[in-house]
N, C-alpha and C positions, 0 to 999 in steps of 0.2 A: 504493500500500500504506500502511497505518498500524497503529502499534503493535499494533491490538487483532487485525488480521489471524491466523490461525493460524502463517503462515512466519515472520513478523517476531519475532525476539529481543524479549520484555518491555523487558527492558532497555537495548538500543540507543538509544531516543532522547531521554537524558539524558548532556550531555556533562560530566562531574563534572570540578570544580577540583582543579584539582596535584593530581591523582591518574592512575596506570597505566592507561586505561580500557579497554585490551585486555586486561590481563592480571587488573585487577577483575572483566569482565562473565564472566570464562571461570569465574572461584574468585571467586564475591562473599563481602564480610562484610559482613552486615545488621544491622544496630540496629533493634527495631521498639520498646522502653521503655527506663523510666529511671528508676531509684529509689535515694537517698542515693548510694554509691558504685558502682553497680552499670548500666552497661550490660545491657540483655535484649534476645536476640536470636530471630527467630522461632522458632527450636525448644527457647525459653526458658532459652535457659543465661546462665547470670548473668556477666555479665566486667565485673572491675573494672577500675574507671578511675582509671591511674594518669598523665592528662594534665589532669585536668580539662576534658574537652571537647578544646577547642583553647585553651587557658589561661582558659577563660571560666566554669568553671560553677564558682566557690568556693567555694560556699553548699551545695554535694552538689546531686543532683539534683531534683526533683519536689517541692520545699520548697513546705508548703501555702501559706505566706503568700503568696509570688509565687503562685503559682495563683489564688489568690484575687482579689489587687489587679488580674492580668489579665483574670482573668472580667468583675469588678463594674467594671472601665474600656472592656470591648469593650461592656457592658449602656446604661453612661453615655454614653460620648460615643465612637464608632469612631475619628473622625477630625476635626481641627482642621488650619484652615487657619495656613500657618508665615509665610507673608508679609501685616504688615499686622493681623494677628489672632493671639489668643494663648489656652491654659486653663491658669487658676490654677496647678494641679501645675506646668506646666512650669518657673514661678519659684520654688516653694515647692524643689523640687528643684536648680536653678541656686543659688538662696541656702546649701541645707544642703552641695552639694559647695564654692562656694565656700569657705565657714565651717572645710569638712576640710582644705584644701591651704593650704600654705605661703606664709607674705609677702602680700604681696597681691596673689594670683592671685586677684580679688576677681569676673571676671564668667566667664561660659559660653556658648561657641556652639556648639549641637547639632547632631550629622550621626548618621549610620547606622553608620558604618563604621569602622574605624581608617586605612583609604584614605582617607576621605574626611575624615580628622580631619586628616591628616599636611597636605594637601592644603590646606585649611582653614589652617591655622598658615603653611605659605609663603605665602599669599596676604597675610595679615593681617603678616604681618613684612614684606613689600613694598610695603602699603598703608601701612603704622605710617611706613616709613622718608620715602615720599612727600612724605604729610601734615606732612613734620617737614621738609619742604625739601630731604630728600637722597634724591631717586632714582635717586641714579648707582649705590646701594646696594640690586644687584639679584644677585650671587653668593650660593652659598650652597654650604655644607661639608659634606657626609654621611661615611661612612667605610666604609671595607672590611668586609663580610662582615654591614652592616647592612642590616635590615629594615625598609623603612616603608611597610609597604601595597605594590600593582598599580597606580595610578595613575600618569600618566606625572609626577606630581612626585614622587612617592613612588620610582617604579624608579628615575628620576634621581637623587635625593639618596643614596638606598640601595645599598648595596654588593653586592651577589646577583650572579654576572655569568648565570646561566640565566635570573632574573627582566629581563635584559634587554636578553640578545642579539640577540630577534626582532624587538625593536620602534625599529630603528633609533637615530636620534643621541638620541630624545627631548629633554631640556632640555638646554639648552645651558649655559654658564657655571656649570657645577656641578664640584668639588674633592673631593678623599676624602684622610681623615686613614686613616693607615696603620689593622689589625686590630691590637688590645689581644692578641690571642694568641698565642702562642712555646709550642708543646709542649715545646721542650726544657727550656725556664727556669721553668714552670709546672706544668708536669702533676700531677696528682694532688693539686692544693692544694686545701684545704678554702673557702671562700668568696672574698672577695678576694686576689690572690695578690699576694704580696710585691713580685715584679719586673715592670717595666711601667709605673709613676705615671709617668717618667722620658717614656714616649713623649708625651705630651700638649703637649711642648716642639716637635714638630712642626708643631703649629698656629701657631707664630708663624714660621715658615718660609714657612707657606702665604701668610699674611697679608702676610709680607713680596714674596709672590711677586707680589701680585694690588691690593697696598695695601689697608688696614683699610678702611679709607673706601670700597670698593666693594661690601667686605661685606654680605648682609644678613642673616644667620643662619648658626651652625650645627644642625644637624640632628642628635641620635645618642639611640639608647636606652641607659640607665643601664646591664643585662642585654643584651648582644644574643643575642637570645632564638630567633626561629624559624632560626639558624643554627646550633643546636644549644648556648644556652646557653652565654656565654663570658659571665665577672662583671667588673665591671671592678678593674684591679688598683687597691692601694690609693694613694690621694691626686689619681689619674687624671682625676674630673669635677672635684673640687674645682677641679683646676689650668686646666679646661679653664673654668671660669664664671670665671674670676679674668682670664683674657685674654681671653676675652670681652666683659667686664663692662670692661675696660682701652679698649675700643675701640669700644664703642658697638655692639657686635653681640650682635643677637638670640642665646639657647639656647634652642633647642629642644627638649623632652625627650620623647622620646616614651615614655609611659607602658601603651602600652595592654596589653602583657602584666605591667607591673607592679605597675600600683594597684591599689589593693583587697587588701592584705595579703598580697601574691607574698613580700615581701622580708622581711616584718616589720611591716612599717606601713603608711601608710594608701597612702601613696606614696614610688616611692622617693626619692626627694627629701629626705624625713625622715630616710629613710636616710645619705645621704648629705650630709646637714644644707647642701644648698643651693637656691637658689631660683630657676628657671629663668623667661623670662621670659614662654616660652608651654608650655605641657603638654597632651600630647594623652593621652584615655583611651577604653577602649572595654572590649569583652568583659567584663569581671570585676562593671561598673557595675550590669548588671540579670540576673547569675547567665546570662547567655548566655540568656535563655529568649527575648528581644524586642532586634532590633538596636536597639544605640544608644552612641553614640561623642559624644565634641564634645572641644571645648579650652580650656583652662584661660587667663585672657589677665589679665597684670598690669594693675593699675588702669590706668596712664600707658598703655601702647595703646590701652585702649578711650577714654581722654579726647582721644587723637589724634584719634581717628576723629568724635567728636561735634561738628562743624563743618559750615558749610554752613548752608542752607534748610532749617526746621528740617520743613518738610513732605515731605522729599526722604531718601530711605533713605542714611545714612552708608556703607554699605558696601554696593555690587551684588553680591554672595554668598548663598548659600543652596541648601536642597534644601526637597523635597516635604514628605519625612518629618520636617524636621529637630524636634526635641521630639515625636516622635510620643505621640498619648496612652497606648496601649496600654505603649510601651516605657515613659515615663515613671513609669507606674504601678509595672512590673517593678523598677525600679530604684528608686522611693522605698522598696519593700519589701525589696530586699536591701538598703538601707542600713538598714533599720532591724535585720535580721537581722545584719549584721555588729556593730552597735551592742550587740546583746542578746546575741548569742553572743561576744564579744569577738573576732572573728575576723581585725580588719587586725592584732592581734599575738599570735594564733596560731602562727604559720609561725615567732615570736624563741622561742617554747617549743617547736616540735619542730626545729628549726633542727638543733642535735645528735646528737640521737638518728636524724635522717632522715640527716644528713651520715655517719655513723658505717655507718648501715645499708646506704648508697650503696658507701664508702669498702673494703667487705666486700666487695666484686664484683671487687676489682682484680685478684685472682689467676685471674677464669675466662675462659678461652680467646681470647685475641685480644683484650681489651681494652685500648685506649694511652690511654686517658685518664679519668676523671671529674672533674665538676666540681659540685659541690654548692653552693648559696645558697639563701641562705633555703628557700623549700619550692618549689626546682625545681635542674634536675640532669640533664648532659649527659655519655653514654657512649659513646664514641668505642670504634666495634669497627676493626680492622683489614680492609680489604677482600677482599673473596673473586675468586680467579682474575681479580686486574685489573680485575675490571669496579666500575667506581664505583655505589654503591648498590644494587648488587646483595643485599651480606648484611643489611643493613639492610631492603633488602625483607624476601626472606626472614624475617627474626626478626618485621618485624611481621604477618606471616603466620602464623608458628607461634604467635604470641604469642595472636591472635586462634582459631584454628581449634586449638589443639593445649590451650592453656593458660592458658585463660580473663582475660586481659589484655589490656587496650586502650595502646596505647603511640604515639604521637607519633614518627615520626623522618625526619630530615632528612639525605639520602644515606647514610651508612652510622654514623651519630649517633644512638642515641635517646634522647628526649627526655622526663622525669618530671616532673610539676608536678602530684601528686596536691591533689583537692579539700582547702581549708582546715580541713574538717572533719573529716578522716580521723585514724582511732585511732592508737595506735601498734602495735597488732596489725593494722591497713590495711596499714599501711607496710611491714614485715615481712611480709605477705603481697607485697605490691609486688616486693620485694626478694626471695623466695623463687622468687616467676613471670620475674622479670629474670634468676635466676640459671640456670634450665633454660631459657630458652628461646635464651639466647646461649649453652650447652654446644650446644644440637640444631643451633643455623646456624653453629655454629664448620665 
């Protein structure tokens, strides 16, 4: 039998990512366009999008100028070889984001993915530590309730435990700094929360557990973001680059839901006015429209690695795609779109009025928490009849099928990271759809 057969379910034979796919194929919700804020779904009803994609589309949807730069790059050149051979844009683009990020995160190695970006950085921090005579300095730190990609360096260093109870012991010699989050002592704080900087004094517990010296990075996102948005409390990275930076280990920051004007700025980094020594970025880079990820790597790494035969590749890494043209082109275009529309500091001017608008949902039904930053924002509903994720379904079920909202959530958490473009009547529409669609799943 095969799909097109008449018995066979259309739908069967596509197995969809972290998603229900029993209980999708039975009640689907289709996206078939996408225009500024606005999902359109085949029977053209318009739902806004209050996640941006999946943190990726910043720039609003269907933005001509990306259309354009991808048409006129699929016409020019489909595909360039990554190893060995290279086209123009893909340096003209490595130069402009190095130029954006902080200190000198002065080079770029492109991937597809945020997997394969996270992925990408342990390697190169393991490589970095090597080439510098110390590769006993092969641990590495991730933390509770963090995200970094499906890869097994990624599940490993990341704290999810569903992301990776099936896949056995995966990496070994890997450590977790306690979760930044305490509902008791935090809830309902508006961006950085007061209490909490204090936990980051954990890491030098670890260090002492394992000695500095075998260290080869930490690993954490500034926001830990697909666990439903937890910010980090205030003085928290600062303290945590400062023992790092004490011991000769790698930070790694994983960026990829925050660059590109998540926080305020261009990265959070900025935000947090520190300099990490590798940065990975993805989604937000080329409006989500063409994958494309890579990592951000301080000058002194990449001068590690340039030794040897000089006819000999410094570093055996690499993908297919990596600078792919088409994506490349996507992404010089939303950088110049965030350039002209002011958009990496957008999110520090509706920062308020979004936190304010979020902070107005605390009294409806079963809500235990929000947590607003910059232009994203996690609502913790109280679970239904025990079952975990159950009313989080639910709501983004009604949300989609009842109340024209596209919503993000993560067990019974959802998750708000409206496009950078969005009005302040967007928002407030946001906030309207969030506020009936958690009365209907209360």
């Amino acid at each position: 039998m095969t799909a097109n057969d008449p018995g066979v379910n259309a739908l069967e034979p596509y197995w969809m990512p972290f998603t229900a796919n029993r209980a999708f194929k039975q009640r689907p919700r289709m996206i078939s366009a996408a225009q500024g804020m606005h999902y359109i779904t085949p029977d053209g009803r318009q739902i806004i999008d209050a996640t941006s994609g999946l943190y990726c589309v910043n720039a609003g949807h269907g933005q001509p100028a990306v259309v354009a730069a991808i048409t006129e790059a699929a016409g020019r050149l489909d595909y360039s070889p990554s190893f060995q051979f290279a086209h123009p844009q893909a340096f003209e683009l490595a130069g402009r984001l190095a130029a954006l990020a902080p200190g000198d995160l002065d080079h770029v190695f492109f991937a597809s993915s945020g997997s394969e970006a996270i992925d990408t950085a342990m390697k190169l921090a393991l490589s970095y530590h090597r080439a510098r005579g110390e590769g006993q300095r092969t641990r590495f730190i991730g933390r509770e309730r963090g995200y970094h990609g499906v890869g097994f360096g990624g599940i490993s260093v990341g704290g999810i435990p569903a992301n990776r109870k099936m896949y056995g012991a995966a990496l070994g010699g890997i450590d977790h700094l306690a979760t930044t989050y305490d509902r008791a002592r935090q809830a309902f704080s508006t961006g950085e929360p007061e209490w909490g900087g204090e936990l980051a004094e954990e890491l030098n517990r670890i260090l002492a557990l394992h000695d500095p010296s075998n260290i080869a990075a930490v690993v954490i996102e500034p926001v830990a973001g697909s666990t439903g948005c937890i910010p980090p409390p205030k003085g928290y990275l600062e303290r945590i680059r400062e023992i790092t930076a004490a011991h000769g280990i790698l930070l790694i920051l994983d960026e990829v839901i925050t660059a590109f004007g998540r926080l305020g700025h261009t990265f959070a980094a900025d935000r947090y006015g520190i300099v990490p020594d590798l940065m990975t970025f993805a989604k937000g880079v080329s409006n989500g429209a063409v994958p494309l990820s890579g990592v951000l790597v301080r000058k002194g790494i990449y001068d590690a690695h340039m030794v040897g035969p000089e006819h000999l590749p410094e570093l055996f890494h690499g993908y297919t795609y990596s600078a792919h043209p088409l994506a490349v082109a996507a992404a010089l275009a939303t950088l110049d779109l965030h350039r002209d529309l002011g958009l990496n500091g957008r999110a520090a001017d509706l920062e308020t009025p979004f936190a304010e608008l979020m902070m107005s949902l605390r009294d409806e039904p079963g809500v235990l928490d929000i947590r607003p930053v910059g232009l994203m924002c996690g609502i913790d509903l109280a679970p239904k009849g025990g079952a975990f994720g159950k009313r989080g379904y639910e709501a983004m079920e009604r949300a989609y099928h009842d109340h024209d909202l596209y919503v993000r959530i993560a067990g019974d958490t959802m998750v708000i990271a409206p496009p950078l473009v969005a009005t302040g009547a967007d928002l407030a529409e946001i906030r309207d759809k969030l506020a009936v669609t958690i009365r209907a799943s209360a």
